[in-house]
TORZASE-955977 format. One record per residue: z, x, y of N, C-alpha, C, O in turn; residue in one letter. Coordinates in pm, whole numbers, always signed. Example, Ala and Ser with C-alpha at 12.3 -4.5 7.8 and 13.67 -1.06 7.14 Angstrom:
2
+--------+--------+---------+--------+---------+----------+--------+--------+---------+--------+--------+---------+------+
|   n.up | n.east | n.north |  ca.up | ca.east | ca.north |   c.up | c.east | c.north |   o.up | o.east | o.north | type |
+--------+--------+---------+--------+---------+----------+--------+--------+---------+--------+--------+---------+------+
|   +780 |  +1319 |    -569 |   +780 |   +1230 |     -450 |   +780 |  +1320 |    -330 |   +846 |  +1424 |    -332 |    A |
|   +708 |  +1285 |    -225 |   +714 |   +1367 |     -106 |   +787 |  +1290 |      +3 |   +804 |  +1341 |    +114 |    S |
+--------+--------+---------+--------+---------+----------+--------+--------+---------+--------+--------+---------+------+
//
This chain:
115
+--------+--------+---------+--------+---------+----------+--------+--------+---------+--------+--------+---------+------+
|   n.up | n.east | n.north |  ca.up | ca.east | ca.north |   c.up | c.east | c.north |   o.up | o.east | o.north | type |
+--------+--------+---------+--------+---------+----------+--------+--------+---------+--------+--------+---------+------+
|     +0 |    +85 |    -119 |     +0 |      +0 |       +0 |     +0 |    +89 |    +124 |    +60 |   +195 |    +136 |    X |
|    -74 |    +30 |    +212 |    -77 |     +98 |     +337 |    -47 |    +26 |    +523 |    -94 |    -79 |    +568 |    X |
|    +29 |   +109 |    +585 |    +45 |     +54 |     +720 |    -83 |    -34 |    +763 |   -194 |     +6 |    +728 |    X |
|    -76 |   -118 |    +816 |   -159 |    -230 |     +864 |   -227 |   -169 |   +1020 |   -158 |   -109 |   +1102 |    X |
|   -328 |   -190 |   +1032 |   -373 |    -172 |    +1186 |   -417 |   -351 |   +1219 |   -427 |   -444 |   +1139 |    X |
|   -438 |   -350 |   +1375 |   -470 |    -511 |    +1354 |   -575 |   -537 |   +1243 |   -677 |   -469 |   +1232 |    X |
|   -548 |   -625 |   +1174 |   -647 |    -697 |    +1047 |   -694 |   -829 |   +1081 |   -620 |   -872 |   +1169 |    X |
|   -776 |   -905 |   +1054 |   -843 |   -1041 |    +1005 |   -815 |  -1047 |    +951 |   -835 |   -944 |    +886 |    X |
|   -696 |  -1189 |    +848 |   -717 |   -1233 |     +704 |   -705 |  -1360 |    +686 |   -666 |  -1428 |    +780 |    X |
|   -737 |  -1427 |    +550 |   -769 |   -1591 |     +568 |   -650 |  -1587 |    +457 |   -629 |  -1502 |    +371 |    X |
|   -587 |  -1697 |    +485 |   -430 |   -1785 |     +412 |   -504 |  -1923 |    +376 |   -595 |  -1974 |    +441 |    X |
|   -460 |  -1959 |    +291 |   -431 |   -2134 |     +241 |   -327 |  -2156 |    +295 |   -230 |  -2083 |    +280 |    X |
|   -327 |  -2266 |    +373 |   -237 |   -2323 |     +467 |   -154 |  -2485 |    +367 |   -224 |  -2488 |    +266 |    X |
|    -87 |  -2562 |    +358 |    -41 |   -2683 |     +337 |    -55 |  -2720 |    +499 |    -78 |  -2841 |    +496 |    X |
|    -54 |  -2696 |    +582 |    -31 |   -2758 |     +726 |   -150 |  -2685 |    +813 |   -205 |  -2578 |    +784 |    X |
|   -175 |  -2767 |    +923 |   -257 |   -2723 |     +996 |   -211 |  -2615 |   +1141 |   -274 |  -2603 |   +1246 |    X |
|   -119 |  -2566 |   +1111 |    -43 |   -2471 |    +1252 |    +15 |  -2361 |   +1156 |    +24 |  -2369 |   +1034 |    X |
|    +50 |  -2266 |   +1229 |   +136 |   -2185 |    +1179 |   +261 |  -2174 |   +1179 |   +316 |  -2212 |   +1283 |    X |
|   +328 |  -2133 |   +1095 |   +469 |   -2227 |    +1113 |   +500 |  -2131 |    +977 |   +425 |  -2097 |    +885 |    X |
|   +661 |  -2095 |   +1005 |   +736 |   -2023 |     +861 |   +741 |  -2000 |    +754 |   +753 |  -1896 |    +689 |    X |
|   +728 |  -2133 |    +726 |   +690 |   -2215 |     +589 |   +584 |  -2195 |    +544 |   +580 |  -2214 |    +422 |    X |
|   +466 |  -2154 |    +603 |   +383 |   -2106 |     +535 |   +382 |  -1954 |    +515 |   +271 |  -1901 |    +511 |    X |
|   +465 |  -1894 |    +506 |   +470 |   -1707 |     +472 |   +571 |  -1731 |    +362 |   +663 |  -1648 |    +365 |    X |
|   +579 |  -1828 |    +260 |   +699 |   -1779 |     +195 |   +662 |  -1692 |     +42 |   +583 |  -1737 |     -41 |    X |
|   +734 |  -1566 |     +27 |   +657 |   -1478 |     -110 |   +744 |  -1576 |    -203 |   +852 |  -1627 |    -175 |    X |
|   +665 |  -1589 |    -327 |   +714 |   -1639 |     -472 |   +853 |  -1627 |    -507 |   +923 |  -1712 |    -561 |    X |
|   +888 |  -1492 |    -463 |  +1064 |   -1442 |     -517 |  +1138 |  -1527 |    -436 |  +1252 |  -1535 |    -481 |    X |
|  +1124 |  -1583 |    -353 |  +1188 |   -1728 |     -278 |  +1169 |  -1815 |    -277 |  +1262 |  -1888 |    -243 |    X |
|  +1011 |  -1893 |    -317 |  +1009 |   -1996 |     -326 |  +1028 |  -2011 |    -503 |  +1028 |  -2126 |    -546 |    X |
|  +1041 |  -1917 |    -587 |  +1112 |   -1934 |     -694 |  +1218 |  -1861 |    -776 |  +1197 |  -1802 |    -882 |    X |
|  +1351 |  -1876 |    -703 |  +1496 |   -1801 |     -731 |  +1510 |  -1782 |    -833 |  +1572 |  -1679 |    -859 |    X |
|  +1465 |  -1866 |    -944 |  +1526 |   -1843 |    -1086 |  +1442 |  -1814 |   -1112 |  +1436 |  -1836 |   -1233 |    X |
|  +1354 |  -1772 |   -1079 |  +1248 |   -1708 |    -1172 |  +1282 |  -1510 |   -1186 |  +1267 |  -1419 |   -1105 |    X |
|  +1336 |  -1516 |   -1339 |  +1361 |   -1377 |    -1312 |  +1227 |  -1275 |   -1312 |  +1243 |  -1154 |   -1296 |    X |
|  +1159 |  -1306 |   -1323 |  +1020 |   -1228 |    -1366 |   +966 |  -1227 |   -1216 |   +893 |  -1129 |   -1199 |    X |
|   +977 |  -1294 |   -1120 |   +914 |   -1284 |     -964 |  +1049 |  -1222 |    -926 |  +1029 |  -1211 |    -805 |    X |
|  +1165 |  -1177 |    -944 |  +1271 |   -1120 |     -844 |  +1267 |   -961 |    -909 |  +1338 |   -881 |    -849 |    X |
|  +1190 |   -908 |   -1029 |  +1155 |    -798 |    -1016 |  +1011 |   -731 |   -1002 |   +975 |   -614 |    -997 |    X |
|   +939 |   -857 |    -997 |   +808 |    -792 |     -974 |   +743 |   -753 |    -813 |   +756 |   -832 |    -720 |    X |
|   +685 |   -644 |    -801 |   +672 |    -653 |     -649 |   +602 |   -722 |    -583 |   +629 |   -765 |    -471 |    X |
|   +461 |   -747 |    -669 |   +399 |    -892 |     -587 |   +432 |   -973 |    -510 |   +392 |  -1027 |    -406 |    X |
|   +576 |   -972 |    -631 |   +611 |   -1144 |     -585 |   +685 |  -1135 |    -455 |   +722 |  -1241 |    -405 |    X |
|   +716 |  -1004 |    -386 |   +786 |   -1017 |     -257 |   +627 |  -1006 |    -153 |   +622 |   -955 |     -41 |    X |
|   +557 |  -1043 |    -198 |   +404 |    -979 |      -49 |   +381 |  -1172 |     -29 |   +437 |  -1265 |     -88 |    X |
|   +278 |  -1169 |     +75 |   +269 |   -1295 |     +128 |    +71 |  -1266 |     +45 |    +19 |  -1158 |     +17 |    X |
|    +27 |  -1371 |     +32 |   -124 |   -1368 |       -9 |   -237 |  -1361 |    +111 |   -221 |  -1447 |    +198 |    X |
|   -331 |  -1287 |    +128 |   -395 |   -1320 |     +195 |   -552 |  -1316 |    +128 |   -558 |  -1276 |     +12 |    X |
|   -676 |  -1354 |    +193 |   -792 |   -1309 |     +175 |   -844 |  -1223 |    +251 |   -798 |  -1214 |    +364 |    X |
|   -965 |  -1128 |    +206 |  -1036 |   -1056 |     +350 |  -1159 |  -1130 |    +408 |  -1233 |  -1087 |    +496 |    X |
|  -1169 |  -1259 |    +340 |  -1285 |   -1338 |     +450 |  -1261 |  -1474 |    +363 |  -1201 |  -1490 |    +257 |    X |
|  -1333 |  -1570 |    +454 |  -1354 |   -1709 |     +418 |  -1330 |  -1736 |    +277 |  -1235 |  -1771 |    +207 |    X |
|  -1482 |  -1699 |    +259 |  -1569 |   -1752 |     +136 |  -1471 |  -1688 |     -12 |  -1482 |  -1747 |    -119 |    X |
|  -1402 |  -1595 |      -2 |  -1222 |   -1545 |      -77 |  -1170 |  -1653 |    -120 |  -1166 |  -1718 |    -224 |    X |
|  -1118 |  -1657 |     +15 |  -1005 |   -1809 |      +33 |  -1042 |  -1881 |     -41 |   -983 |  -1894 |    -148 |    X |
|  -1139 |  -1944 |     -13 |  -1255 |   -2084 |     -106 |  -1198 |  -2065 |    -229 |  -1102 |  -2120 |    -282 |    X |
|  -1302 |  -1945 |    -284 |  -1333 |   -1959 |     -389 |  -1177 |  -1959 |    -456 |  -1181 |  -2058 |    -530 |    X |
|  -1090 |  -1921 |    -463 |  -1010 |   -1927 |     -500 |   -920 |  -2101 |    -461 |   -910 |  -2143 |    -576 |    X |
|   -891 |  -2151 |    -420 |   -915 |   -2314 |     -347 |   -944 |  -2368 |    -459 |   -855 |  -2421 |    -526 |    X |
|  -1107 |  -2365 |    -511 |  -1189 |   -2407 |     -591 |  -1132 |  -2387 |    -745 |  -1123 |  -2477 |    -828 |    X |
|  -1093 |  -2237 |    -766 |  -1043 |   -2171 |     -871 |   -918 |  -2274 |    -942 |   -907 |  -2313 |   -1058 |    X |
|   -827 |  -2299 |    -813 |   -683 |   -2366 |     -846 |   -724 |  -2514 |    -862 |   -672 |  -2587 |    -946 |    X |
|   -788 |  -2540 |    -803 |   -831 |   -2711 |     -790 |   -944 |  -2736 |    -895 |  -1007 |  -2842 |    -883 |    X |
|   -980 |  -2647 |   -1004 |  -1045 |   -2648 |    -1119 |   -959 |  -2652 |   -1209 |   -999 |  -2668 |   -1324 |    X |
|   -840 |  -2642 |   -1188 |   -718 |   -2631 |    -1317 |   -645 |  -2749 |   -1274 |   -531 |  -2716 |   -1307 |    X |
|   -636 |  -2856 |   -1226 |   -594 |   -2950 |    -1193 |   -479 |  -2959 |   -1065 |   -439 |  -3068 |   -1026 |    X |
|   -439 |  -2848 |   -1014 |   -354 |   -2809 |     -857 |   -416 |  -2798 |    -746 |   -526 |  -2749 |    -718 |    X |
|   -341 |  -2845 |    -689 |   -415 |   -2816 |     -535 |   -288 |  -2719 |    -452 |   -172 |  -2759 |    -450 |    X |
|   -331 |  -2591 |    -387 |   -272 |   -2524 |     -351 |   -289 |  -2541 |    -204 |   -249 |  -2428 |    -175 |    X |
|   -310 |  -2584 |    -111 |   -296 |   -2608 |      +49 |   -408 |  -2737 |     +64 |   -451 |  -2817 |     -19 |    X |
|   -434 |  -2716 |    +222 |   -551 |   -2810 |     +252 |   -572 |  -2776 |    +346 |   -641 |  -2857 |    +409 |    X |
|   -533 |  -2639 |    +427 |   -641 |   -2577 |     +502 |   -677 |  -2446 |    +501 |   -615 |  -2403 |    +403 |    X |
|   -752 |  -2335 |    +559 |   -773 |   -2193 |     +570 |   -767 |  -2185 |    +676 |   -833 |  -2251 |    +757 |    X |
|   -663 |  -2083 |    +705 |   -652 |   -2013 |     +838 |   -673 |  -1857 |    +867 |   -628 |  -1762 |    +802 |    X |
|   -750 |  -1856 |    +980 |   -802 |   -1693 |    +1018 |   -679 |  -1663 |   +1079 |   -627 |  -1754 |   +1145 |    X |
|   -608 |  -1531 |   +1070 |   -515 |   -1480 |    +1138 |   -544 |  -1332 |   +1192 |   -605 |  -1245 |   +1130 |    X |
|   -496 |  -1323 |   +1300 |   -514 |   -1190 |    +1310 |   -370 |  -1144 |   +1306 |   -295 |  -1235 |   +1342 |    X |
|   -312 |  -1041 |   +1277 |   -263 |    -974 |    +1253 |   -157 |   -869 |   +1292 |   -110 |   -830 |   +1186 |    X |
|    -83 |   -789 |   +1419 |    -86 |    -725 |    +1465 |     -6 |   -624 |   +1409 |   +105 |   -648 |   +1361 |    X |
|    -70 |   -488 |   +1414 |    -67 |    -399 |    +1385 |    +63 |   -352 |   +1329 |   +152 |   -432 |   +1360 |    X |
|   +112 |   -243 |   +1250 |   +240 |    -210 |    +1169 |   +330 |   -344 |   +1208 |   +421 |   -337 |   +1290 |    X |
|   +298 |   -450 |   +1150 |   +337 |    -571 |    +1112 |   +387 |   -554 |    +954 |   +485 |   -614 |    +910 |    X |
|   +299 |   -456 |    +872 |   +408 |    -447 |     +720 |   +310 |   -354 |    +668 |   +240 |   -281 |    +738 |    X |
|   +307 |   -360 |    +541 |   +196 |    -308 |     +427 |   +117 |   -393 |    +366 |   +141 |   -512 |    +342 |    X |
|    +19 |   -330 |    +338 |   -126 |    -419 |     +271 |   -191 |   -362 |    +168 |   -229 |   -246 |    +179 |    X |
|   -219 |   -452 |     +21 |   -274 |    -386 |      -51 |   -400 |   -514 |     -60 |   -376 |   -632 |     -87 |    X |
|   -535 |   -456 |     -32 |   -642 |    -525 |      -89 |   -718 |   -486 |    -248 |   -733 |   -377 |    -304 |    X |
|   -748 |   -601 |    -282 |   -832 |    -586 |     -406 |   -964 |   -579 |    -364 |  -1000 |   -689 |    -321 |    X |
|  -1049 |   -497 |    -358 |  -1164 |    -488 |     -297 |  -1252 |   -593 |    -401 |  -1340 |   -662 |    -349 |    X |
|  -1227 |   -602 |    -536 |  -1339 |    -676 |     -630 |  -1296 |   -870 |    -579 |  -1395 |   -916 |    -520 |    X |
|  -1208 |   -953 |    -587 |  -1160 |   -1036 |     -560 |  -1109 |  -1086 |    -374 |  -1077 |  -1193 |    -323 |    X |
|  -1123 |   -951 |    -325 |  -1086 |   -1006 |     -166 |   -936 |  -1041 |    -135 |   -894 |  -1050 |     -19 |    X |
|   -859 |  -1060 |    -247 |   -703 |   -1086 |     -245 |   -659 |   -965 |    -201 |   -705 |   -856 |    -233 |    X |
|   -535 |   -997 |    -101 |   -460 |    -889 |       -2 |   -302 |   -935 |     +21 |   -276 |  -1032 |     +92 |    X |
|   -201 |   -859 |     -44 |    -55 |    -864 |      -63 |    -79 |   -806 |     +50 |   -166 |   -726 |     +83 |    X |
|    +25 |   -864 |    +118 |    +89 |    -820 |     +245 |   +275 |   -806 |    +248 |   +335 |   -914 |    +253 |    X |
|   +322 |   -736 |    +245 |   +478 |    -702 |     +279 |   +468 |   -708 |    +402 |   +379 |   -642 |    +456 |    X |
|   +579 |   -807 |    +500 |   +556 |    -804 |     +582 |   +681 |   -680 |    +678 |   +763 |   -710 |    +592 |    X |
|   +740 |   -603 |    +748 |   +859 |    -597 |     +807 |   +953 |   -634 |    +795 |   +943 |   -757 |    +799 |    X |
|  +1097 |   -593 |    +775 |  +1150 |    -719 |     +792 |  +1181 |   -767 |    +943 |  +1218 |   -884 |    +951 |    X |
|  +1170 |   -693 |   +1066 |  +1141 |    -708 |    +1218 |  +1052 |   -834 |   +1215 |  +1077 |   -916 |   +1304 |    X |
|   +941 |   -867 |   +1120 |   +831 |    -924 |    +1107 |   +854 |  -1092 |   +1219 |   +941 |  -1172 |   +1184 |    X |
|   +785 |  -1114 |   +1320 |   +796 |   -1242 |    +1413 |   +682 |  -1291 |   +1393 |   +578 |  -1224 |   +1394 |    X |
|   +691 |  -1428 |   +1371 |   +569 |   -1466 |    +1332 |   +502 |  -1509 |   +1459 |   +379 |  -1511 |   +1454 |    X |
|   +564 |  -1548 |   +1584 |   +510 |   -1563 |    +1688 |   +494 |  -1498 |   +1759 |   +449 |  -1545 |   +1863 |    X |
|   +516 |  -1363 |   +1755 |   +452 |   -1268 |    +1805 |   +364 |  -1123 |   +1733 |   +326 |  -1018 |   +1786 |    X |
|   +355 |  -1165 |   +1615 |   +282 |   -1060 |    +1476 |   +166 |  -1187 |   +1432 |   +116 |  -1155 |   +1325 |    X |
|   +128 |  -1278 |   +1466 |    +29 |   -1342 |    +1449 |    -54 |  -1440 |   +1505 |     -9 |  -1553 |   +1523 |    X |
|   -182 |  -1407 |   +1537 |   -241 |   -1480 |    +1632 |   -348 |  -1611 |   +1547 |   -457 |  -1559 |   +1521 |    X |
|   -344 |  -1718 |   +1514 |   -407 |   -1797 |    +1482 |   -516 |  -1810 |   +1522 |   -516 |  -1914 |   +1589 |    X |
|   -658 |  -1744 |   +1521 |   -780 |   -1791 |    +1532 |   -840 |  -1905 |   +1508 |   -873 |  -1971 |   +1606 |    X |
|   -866 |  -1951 |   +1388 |   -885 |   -2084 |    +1360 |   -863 |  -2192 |   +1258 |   -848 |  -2138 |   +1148 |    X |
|   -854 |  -2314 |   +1250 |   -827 |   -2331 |    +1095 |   -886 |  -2428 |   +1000 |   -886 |  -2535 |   +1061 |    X |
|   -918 |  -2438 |    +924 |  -1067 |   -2530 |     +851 |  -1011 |  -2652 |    +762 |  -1022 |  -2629 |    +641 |    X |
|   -971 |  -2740 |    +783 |   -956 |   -2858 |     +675 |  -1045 |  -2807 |    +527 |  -1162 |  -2769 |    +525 |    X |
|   -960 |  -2818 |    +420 |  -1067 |   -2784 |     +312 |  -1074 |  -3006 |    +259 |  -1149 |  -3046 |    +171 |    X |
+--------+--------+---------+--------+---------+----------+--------+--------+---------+--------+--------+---------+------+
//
């Protein structure tokens, strides 16, 4: 993983704003799960490195009978905001965020797409 410079990345949103609730990593939104409180994944937030990422993955979850949000949001980013690991083959990007990390001032909402 590496220090962040400002980035672009696309999130699955449940809501159309940005708001807390949508940064939460797995190891919190599932406590008893002992297998996410030692894995490191499970502490990064998800992101994509473009749109058509996001989607397809959207598509991916909502082919298995779940629906994981109902919108995509472009964010930008600002700079040593945390660490980032991208998958260059898939477009998926763990993000650790700081723990300094403000979401109203470490992220700028560009735009956001009803799926």
């Amino acid at each position: 993983a590496v220090e962040n410079d400002i980035v672009i990345l696309y999130r699955i949103f449940q809501g159309n704003q940005v708001d807390i609730s949508e940064f939460v990593p797995y190891n919190r939104l599932y406590p008893d799960n002992k297998r996410f409180q030692k894995m490191c994944d499970a502490f990064a937030i998800s992101f994509y490195t473009d749109y058509d990422c996001a989607l397809n993955k959207y598509k991916e979850i909502l082919s298995k009978g779940k629906k994981m949000g109902n919108f995509i949001a472009k964010l930008k980013i600002k700079s040593k905001s945390g660490k980032l690991k991208i998958n260059s083959r898939t477009g998926h990007c763990n993000f650790w965020f700081y723990e300094g990390f403000d979401i109203a001032n470490d992220i700028e909402c560009i735009e956001i797409t009803e799926l």
